[in-house]
N, C-alpha and C positions, 0 to 999 in steps of 0.2 A: 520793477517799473510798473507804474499804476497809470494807464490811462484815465480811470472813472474818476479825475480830477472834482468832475462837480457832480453830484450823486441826483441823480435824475429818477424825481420821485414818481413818474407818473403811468398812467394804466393800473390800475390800485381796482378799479371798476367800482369804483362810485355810483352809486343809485340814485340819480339826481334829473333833475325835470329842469328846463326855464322857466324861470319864474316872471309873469308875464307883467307884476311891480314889485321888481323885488324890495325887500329893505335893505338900508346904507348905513352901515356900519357909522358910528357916531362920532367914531375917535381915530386917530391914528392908527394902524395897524403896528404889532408887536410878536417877537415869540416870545410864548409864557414857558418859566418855570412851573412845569404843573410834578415835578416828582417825580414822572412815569417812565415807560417805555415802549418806545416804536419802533415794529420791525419790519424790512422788505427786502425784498428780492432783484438783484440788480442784474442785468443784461448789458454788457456794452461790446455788440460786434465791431471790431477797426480793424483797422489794415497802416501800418508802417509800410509805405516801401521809396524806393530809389531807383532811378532812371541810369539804364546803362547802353546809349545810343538807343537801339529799337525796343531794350528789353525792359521789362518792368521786376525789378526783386522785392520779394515783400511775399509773405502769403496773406489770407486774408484768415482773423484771428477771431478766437470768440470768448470771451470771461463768464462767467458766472459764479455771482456771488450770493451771500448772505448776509444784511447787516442788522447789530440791534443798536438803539438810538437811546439811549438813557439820557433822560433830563434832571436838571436840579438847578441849586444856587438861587439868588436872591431873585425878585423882579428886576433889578436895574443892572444884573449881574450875570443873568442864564448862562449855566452851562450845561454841556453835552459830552457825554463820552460814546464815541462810536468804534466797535468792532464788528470788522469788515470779515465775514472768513470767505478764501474762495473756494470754488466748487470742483477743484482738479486736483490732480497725481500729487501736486508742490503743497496742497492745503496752506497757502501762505494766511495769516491771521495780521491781517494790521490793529491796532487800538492806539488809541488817540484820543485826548479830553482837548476839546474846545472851549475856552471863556468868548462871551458873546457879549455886544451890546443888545440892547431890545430888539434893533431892526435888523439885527441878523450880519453884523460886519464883523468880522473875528477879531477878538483881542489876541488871543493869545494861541497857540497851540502846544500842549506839552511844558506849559509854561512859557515858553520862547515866543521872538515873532513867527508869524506865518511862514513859510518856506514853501518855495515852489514844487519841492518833489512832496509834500506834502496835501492833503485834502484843502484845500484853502479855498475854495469857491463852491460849496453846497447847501445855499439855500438862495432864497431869493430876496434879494437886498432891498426891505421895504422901503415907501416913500414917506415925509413927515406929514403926507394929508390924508385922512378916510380915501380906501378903496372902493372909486366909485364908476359906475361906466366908460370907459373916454379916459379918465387918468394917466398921467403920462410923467415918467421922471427918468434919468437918465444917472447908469452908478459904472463904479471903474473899480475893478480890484484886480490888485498887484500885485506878487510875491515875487522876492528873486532867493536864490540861492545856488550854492554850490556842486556839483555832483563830478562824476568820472571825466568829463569831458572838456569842465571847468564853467565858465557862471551859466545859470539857470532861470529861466524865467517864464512866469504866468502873468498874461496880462490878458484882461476883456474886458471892452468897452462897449457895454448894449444900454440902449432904451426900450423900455417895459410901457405898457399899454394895457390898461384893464379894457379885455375884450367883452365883456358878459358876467354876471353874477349867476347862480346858480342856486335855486333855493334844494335842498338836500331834500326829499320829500317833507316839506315844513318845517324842517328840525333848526336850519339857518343859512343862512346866504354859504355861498361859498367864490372865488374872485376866482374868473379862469385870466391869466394874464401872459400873453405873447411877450415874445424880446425879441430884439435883433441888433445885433453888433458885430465886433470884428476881435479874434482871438490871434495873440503874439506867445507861440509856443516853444522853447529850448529848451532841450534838455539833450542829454547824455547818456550810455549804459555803459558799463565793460562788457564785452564779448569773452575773452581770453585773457586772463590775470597772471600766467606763466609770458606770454605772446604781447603784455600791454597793450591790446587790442580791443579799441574802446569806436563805439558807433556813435552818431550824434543825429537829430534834426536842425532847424532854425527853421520853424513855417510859421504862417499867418495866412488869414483869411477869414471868409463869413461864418457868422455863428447863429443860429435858429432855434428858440426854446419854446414851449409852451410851461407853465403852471398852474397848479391849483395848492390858492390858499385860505387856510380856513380863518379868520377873521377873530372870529367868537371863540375858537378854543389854542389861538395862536402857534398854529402849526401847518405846516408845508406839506401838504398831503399827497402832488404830485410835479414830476417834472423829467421832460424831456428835452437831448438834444440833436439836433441834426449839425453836422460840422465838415469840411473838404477844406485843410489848411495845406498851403503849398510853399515848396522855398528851398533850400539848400541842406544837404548833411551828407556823414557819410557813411556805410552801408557797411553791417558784421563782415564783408565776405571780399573786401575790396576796399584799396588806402585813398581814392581819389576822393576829392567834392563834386558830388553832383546835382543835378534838381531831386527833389524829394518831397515826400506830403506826407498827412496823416488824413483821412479819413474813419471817421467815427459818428457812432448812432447808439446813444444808450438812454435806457430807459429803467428806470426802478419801480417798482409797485408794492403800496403800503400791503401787507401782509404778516397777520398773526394769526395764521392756521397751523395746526398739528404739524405739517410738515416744513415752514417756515423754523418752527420752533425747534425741531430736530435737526434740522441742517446746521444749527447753529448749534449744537451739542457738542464736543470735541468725543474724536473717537475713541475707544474705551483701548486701554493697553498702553505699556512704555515700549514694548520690541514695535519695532517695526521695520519693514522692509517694502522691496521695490523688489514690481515684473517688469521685464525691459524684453522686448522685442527683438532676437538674436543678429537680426538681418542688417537690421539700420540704428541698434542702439538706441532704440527709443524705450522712454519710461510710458506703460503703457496701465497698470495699476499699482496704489500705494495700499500696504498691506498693516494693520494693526490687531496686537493679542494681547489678551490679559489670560493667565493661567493660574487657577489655585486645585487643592486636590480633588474639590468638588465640583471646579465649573471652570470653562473654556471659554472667552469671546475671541471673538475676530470682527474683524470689519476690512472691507476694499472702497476703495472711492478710483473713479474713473475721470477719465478726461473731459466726457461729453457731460458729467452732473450726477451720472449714477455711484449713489451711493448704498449700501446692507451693510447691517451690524448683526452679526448670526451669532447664537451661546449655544451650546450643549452640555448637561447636567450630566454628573459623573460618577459611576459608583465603582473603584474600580477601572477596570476595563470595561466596562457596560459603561451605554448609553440610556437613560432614563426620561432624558426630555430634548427639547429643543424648540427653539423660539427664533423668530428673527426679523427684524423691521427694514424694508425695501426702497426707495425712491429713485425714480428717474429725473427727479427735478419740477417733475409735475404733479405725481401722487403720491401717496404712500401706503405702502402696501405692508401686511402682518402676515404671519405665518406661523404655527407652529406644530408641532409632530408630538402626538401623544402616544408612550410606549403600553404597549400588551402585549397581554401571552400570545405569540405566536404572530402578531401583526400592530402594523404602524396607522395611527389614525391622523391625518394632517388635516388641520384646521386652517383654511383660509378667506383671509375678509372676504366679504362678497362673493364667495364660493361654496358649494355646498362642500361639506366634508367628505373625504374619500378614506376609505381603511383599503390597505396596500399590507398582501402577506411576504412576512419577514422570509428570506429565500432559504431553503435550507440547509443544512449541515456548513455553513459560510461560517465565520467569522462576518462582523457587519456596525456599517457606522452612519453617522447622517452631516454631510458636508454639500454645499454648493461648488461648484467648478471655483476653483482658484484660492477654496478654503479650507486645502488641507490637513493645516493644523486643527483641526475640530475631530481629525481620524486618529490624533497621535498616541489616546489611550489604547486604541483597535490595535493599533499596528502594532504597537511598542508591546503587547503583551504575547505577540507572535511568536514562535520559536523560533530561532536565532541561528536558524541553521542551514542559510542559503536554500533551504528546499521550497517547492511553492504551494503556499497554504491559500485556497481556498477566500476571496473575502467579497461583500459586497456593501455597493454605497449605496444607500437612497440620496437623491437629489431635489430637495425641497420644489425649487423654482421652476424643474421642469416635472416635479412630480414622477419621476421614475426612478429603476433601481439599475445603477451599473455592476457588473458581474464582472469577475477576473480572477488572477491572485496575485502574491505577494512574499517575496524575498527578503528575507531580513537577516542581517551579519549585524555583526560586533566586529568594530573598526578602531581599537583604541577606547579612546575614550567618547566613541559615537558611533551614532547607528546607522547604515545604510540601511535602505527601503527601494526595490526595484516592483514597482506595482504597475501590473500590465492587465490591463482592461480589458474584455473581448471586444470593446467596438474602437481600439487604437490599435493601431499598427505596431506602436514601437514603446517599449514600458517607460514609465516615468520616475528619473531618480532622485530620492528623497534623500536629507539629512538631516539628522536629530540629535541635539545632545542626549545624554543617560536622562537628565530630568526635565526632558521632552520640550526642548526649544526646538521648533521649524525651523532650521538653519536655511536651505535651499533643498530649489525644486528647481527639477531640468524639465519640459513639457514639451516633446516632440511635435504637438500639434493640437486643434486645427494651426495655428499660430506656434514657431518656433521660439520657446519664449522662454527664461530663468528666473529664479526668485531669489534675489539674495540680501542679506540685510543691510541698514543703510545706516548703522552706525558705528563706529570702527572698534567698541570692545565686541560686538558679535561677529563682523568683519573679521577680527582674530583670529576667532572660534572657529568662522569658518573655513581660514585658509589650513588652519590644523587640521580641521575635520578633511578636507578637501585631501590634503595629502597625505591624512591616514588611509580613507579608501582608493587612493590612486585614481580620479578624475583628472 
């Protein structure tokens, strides 16, 4: 389910003055096919909930995404394909090609009409006269469709108001334009697919935008919404109808900087897996690896937006390099560790460089917390004979070296790994096939958490693996 119904382009932070006359656009406003691509970053905090006498269900939710905006097709034809990816454990990736008229009312989507569970209200629906101070036109768009719950439907009805033009430091006007209308929200989800256990809204209420549009190079540079729609549905957790709302506040911001660009990167590797949180089952990070004989990636993405792509170069059992790109959603950050005789030199953006001595008589590897497949050359070359050998990790991100050792068996046709730290209490159990796939990790702590994969030929593997070493 995608609340970011209408993609709210705005906070981009535009460099722009009042322009105390401005100039008026000569013609009707349009979007151009200009060939290109535009990218931003979308926000949208809401809150689903349901009324249960005094209580309120619902938590309150937060998305974060990334999307790029490719343009093409004729002048009288524009179209747009946008891929949306989001920024959590599920990496959900929508794409979708839009046919446009000039003023921005969708023909088509996917070929088809609009559909309500679909993106069907993201841009701002020009009027047929020059945008000009005071201007005032009033537009309705509609989609219904069908989902889990049964008909679906998007409806708003606002009128737009050019508040102000904006001259861009002399470069050209730009149209700041207010809306205000009223939004007819249904839809549906399944909860529970064994259970036929399906949730529903039916809300309405008032709707609040601001935009910014660029006139001269026909494109929609910002927009936001404010919205508290109220009314009936009925609730994951509970068969009754009760009152119910959505509240929602999202805002997108134009963005093509290095780290726009990378979020929008898919992560490197086909294995992947999932850490779940022992306690309450929750998926807490989604895990990806690409493995050849001379190089290892990984990457984890989080819930809150943090995502790292970390690689280690391979000689052997030796580690010879290591590199790895960082983001909280805000920066991004580089890293990488250059090997020498006897010590590790880590390079970090904006940091001066530190050399850190390799510890010694260890075995020794370079992994972030939660990226242990990067150690599985270290390990795997260990002897194999439940005794515990000596190893230690350097830790990029936090810049230190954790010390312990390490147990390793032959289990069949896999390896267990018991690697116990000196600053953990209780050792962490790994498994690996013979040609070094990260099957699962058990992590006693801070957080009691497992790692197991998330697609059911590795699933297999692991349940064999699992009942070779008797866990």
């Amino acid at each position: 389910m995608t609340l970011g119904r209408s993609r709210l382009l705005f906070g981009m932070g535009i460099a722009a003055t009042i322009a105390g006359a401005a100039r008026v656009p000569a013609q009707a406003p349009r979007y151009a096919a200009r060939h290109d691509t535009l990218r931003y970053t979308v926000l949208n905090p809401f809150r689903l909930y349901w009324l249960h006498g005094d209580d309120t269900v619902g938590p309150d939710q937060r998305e974060l995404s990334v999307e790029s905006h490719v343009w093409d097709g004729p002048a009288e034809r524009p179209r747009v394909t946008i891929r949306n990816q989001l920024l959590d454990v599920s990496r959900r990736l929508q794409h979708h090609v839009f046919a446009l008229e000039p003023n921005g009312r969708l023909r088509t989507i996917d070929g088809g009409p609009p559909k309500a569970s679909q993106l069907s209200d993201f841009l701002l629906q020009l009027p047929p006269t020059p945008l000009r101070i005071g201007t005032s036109w009033t537009d309705t768009v509609r989609a219904d469709g069908t989902d889990a719950a049964g008909p679906e439907l998007y409806q708003v009805i606002r009128t737009y108001r050019v508040r102000q033009l904006v001259d861009t430091l002399g470069a050209h006007d730009v149209a700041q334009v207010d809306a205000h209308g009223t939004v007819h929200y249904r839809f549906g989800f399944l909860v529970d697919s064994a259970a036929h256990k399906i949730a529903w809204l039916d809300v309405a209420g008032p709707d609040t935008e601001q935009y910014l549009y660029d006139p001269q190079a026909g494109r929609l540079l910002g927009r936001r919404w404010t919205m508290h729609l109220v009314g009936r549905g009925v609730a994951p957790d509970a068969p009754d109808t009760v009152p119910a709302g959505l509240e929602s506040v999202e805002v997108v911001a134009l963005s093509d900087t290095p780290l726009t660009r990378f979020l929008l990167e898919p992560l490197p590797g086909a294995d992947t897996s999932l850490t779940f949180q022992v306690s309450n089952r929750s998926i807490i990070l989604l895990h990806t690896t690409s493995r050849t004989k001379t190089k290892i990636s990984a990457s984890l993405a989080r819930n809150d937006g943090l995502v790292g792509i970390a690689a280690v170069d391979v000689n052997a059992a030796s580690i010879t390099a290591y590199h790895a790109t960082w983001t909280d959603s805000t920066s991004l950050r580089t890293q990488a560790v250059i090997v020498r005789s006897g010590s590790l030199l880590l390079v970090r953006h904006g940091q001066p460089d530190t050399s850190v001595a390799i510890p010694a008589g260890a075995s020794w590897g370079i992994a972030d917390y939660a990226m242990n497949e990067l150690l599985t050359p270290v390990l795997l070359a260990l002897p194999r004979d439940g005794a515990p050998h000596p190893v230690a990790i350097f830790r990029p991100y936090a810049a230190h070296w954790d010390t312990g050792t390490a147990r390793v068996r032959t289990r069949g046709n896999f390896i267990a790994v018991a690697l116990q730290l000196a600053n953990e209490q209780n050792p962490e159990t790994m498994v690996f096939t013979k040609d070094g796939d990260f099957l699962f990790g058990d992590n006693a702590g801070p957080i009691d958490s497992r790692r197991v994969p998330s697609d059911a030929r590795r699933m297999g593997h692991l349940q064999a693996a699992l009942a070779a070493v008797g866990h």
